[in-house]
N, C-alpha and C positions, 0 to 999 in steps of 0.2 A: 331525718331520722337515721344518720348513719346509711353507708355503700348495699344497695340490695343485689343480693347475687340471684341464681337460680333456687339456693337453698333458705333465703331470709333474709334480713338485715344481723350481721357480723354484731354479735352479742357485747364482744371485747371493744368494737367504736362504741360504745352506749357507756363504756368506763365498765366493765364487768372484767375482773382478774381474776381465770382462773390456776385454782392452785391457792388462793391467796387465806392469810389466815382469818384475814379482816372477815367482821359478818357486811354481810353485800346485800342483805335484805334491801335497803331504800336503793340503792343501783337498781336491782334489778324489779324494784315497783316501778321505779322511773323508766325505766327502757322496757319494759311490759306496758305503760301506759302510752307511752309514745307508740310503737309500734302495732299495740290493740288497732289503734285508732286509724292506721293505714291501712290495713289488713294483712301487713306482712307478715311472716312470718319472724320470731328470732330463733336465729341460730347459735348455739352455744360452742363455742370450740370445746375441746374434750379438757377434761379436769375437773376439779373438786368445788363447789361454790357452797360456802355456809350462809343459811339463812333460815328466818323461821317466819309465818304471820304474813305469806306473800298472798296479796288477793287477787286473781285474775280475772281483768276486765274484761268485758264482751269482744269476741273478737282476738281475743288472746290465743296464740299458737304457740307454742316453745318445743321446741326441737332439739335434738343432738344425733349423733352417730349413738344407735344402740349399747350401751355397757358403758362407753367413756363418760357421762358427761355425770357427775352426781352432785343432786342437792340435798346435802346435810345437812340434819332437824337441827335449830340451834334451839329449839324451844319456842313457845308461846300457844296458841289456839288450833294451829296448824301446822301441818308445813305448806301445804297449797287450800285454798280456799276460792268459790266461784259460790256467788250466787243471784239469782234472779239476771241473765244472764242469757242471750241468744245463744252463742256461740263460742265451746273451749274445744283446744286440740293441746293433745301431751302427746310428743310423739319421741321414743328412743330416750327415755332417758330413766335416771337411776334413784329414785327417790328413797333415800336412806334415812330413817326414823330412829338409826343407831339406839333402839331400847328407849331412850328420853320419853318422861311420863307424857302424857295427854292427858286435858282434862276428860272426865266422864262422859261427856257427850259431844266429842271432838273426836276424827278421826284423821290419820296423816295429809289424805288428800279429802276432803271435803265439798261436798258438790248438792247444791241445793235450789232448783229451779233452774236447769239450763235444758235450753229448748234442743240442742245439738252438742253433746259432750265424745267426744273422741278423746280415750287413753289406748293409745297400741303400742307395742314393741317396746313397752316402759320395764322396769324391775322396782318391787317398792318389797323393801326389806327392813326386816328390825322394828316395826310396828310396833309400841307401847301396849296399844289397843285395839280398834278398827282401822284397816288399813286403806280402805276406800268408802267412803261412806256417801248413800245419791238417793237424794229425796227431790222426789216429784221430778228427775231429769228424763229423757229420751237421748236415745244418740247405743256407744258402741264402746264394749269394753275388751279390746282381746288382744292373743297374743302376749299376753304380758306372761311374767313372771312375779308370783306374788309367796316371798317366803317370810318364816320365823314368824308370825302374825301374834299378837299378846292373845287378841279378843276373836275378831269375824276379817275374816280376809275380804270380802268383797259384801257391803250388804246394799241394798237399796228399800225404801220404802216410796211407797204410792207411786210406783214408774207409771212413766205411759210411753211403754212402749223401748226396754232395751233389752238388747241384744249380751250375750255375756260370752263369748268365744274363744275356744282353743286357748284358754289361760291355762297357766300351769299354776296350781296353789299347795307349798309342801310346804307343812308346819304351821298347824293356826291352832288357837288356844282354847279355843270355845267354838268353831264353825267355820267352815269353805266359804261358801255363797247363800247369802240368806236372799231371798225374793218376802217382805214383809209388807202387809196396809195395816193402817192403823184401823178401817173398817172392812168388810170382807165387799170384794167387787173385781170390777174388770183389770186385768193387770197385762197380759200377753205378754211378758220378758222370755224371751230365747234363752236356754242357759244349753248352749251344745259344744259338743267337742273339748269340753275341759279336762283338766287329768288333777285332782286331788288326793292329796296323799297324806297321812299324819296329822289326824286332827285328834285336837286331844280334847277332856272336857274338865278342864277347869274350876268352871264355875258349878260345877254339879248338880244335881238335879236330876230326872227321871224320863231324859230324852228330849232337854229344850236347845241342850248342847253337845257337841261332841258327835256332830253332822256332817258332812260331804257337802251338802245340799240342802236347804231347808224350804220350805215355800208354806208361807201363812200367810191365808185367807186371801190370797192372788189368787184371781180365777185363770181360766184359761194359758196356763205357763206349758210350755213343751220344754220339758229335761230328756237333749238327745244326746248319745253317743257321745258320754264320758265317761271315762276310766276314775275308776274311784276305788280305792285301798288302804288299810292300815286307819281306820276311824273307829274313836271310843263307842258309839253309839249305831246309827243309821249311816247308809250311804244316801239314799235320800228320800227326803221324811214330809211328806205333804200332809198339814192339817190345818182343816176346813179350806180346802183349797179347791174346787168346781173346776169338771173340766180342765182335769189334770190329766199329762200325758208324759208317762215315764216309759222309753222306749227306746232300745237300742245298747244302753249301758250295760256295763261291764264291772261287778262288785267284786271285789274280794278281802276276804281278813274285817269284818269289822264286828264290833261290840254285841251290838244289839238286833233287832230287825233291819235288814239289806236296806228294803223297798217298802217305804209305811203309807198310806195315805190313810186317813184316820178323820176320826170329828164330825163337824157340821160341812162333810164333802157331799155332792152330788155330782157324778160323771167323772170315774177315774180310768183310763187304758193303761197299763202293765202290759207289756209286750215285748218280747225278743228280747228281753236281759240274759247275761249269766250271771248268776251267782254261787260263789263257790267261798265258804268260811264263815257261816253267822249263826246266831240264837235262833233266828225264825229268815225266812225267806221275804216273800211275801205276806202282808198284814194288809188286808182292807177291812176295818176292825170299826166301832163304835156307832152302831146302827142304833143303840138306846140314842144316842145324842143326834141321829139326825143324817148318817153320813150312809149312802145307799146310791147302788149303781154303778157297776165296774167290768168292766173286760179283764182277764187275767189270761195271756193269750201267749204260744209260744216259749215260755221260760225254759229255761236249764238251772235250776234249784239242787244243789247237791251239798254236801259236807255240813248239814246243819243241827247243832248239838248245843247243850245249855253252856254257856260261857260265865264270867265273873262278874258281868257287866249288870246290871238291874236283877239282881235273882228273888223274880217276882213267885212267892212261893202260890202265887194265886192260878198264877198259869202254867199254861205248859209252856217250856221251852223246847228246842231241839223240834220244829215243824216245818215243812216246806215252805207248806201258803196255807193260807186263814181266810175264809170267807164270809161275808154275813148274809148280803141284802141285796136283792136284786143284779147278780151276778152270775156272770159265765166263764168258767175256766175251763180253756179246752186248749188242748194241742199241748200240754205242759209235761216237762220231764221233770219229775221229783228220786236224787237219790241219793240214799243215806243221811235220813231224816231220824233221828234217835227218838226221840217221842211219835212225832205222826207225822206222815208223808204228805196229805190233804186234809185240814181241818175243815170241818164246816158248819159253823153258828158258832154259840157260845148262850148254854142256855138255851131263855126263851126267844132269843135274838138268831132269828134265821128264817128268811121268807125268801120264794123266787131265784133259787139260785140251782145252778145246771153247771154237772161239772162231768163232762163229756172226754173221751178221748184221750185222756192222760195218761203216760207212763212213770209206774208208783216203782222203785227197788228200793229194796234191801233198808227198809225202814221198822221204825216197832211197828204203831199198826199205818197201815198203808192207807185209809180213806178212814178220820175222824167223824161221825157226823152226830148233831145232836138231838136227843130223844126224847128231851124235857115238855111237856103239855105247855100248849103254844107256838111252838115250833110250826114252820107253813112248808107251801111247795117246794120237795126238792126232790130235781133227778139227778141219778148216778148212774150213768149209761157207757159202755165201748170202752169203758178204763181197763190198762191191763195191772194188774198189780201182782209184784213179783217177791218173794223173801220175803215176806213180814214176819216179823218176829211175836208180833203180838196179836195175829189176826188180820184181815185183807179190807173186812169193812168194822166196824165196831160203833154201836152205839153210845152215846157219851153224857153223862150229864156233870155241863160243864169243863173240866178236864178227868174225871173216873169213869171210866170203862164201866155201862151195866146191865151189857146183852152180851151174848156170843158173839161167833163168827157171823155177820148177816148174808156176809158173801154166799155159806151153805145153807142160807135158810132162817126163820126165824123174825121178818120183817113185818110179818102182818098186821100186830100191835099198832107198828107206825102209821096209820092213812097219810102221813104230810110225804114217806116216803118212797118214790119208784126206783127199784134197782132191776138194771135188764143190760144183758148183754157183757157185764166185764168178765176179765179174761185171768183167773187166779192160780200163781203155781207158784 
């Protein structure tokens, strides 16, 4: 199988010319099948290879020096394709999808049942559509560089069990990174350390696109400490998603709601983000449909005001954070919230939730809460609220103001409500 050095078996003995104009697809099936089947690795010397429709066998490695080695879409299903499949590694190289259509449910590199998939230090640019696409794989996707996306820069369905790291994803069309199952259940994909930037939404619609980050009906997913900016929509948007843990991230500039987890969720942590530039903050929102139980802990929520982006005359825009259902927000700094600094229910939608210790400035009113019959337990304890323009606590039915100030008084009406202890000026 061709000279094996430290780095593989010499791609150029297997007949691979790069530079060349010829398309090299059946070269390099043929020296990917050879070499699969050793376990060595190939090595590409640096330059340009056209091909399209290559499938890699179990065991398949391909390698280059990071940035020189590129494979250009010539066209067909794919440009790499793996499936049912132990073991793929892509390591350093440059997979260029130069615009060339894909069909609809084809994505540039294409990855479907592999037990052990490794893409690192690769660049996949100029995506038609989706530009990595991994159903039912495990294994490790990072380090990359993923720009110009048409569709979803990085999506997977039914993982067990990847990792999504320290990618860099600038410019995707409809979405960053989507974590999706086709039924709601166990999922645990890592999505930490990315830095997404410029997603636009395309395909239009009222928050299915125009994401950082998506995760449906994956349970159990940890979104840690990624930078995420300049998105039509959400930075990152959990629904029906259990046992979701968005913590550490860093939002700014985007569309719609920052930090959403919404739906048929049970057990969501928010914690330790900043967010600075959006419609709403924080959303832990749709307790009619089932989704109850959240930590909201730690934040920095500031510069949040209605934008162009969904102008839902139904709600309010310009909020910190939203709460429904069995929830605790404590330790959070909300400021300059232009509607309401802490919302809390919506309606008749609001039971068990405790919102402790927060720092409210220079918002209209500083603590939303709602007064509508049915409404359940809620405390309002140890918050300081500072500048409000329209009042420090206010009762709400729905999004209209239709109490006073409760902070001076005025609460008794409520039984669902206790206020003690905050600090108004």
């Amino acid at each position: 199988g061709g000279p094996v050095s430290a780095f593989g078996i010499d791609a150029a003995t297997l007949g691979l010319r790069p530079g060349s104009a010829d398309d090299q697809t059946l070269v390099l099936q043929r020296a990917l099948d050879r070499t699969a089947a050793t376990g060595a690795p190939l090595a590409f010397p640096p330059g340009v290879y056209k091909v399209g429709g290559v499938r890699l066998p179990d065991g398949a490695r391909l390698v280059g020096a990071p940035g020189a080695v590129r494979l250009q879409f010539l066209g067909g299903a794919s440009l790499l394709s793996a499936a049912n499949v132990g073991r793929v590694s892509l390591d350093g190289l440059v997979l260029d999808g130069g615009g060339r259509p894909l069909p609809p449910d084809r994505a540039l590199l294409q990855c479907e049942q592999v037990d052990a998939l490794a893409v690192t230090n690769c660049s996949v640019a100029g995506a038609d559509g989706t530009a990595l696409y991994l159903y039912k794989c495990a294994g490790t996707i990072a380090d990359n560089r993923v720009t110009e996306t048409g569709d979803v820069a990085i999506q997977t369905r039914d993982s067990r069990g990847m990792v999504i790291a320290r990618n860099v994803i600038a410019g995707a069309g409809n979405n960053g990174i989507q974590v999706l199952r086709f039924e709601a259940g166990e999922d645990g994909t890592l999505i930490v350390d990315n830095r997404v930037t410029d997603v636009r939404n395309r395909a239009g619609g009222q928050g299915q696109f125009g994401n950082a980050i998506n995760v449906y009906r994956a349970n159990g997913v940890i979104v840690r400490g990624n930078r995420i900016a300049d998105c039509a929509f959400s930075g990152v948007r959990g629904n029906s998603a259990s046992n979701l843990q968005i913590v550490g991230n860093t939002v700014t500039r985007v569309g719609e709601t920052a930090l959403y987890s919404e739906f048929q969720f049970e057990a969501a942590l928010v914690a330790n983000n900043i967010v600075d530039g959006a419609q709403m903050g924080v959303s832990i929102a749709n307790f009619a449909s089932g989704g109850r139980i959240a930590v909201v802990q730690g934040n920095i929520l500031r510069n949040l005001a209605p934008g162009t982006v969904n102008p839902d005359p139904e709600f309010l825009l310009g909020v910190g954070m939203y709460v429904e259902a069995d929830t605790t927000a404590t330790g959070n700094v909300v400021e300059n919230a232009s509607a309401v600094g802490i919302a809390v229910g919506w309606g008749p939608y609001l039971r068990d939730v405790s919102v402790t210790g927060n720092v409210v400035r220079q918002c209209g009113i500083g603590v939303g809460v709602t007064v509508v019959p049915g409404a359940r337990s809620t405390v309002l304890s140890a918050n300081i609220i500072s500048g409000s323009r329209a009042g420090a606590i206010v009762g709400l039915d729905h999004k209209t103001p239709v109490t006073g100030d409760l902070a001076t008084g005025g609460a008794e009406p409520y039984p669902h409500l206790s206020l003690s202890g905050n600090k108004v000026s």
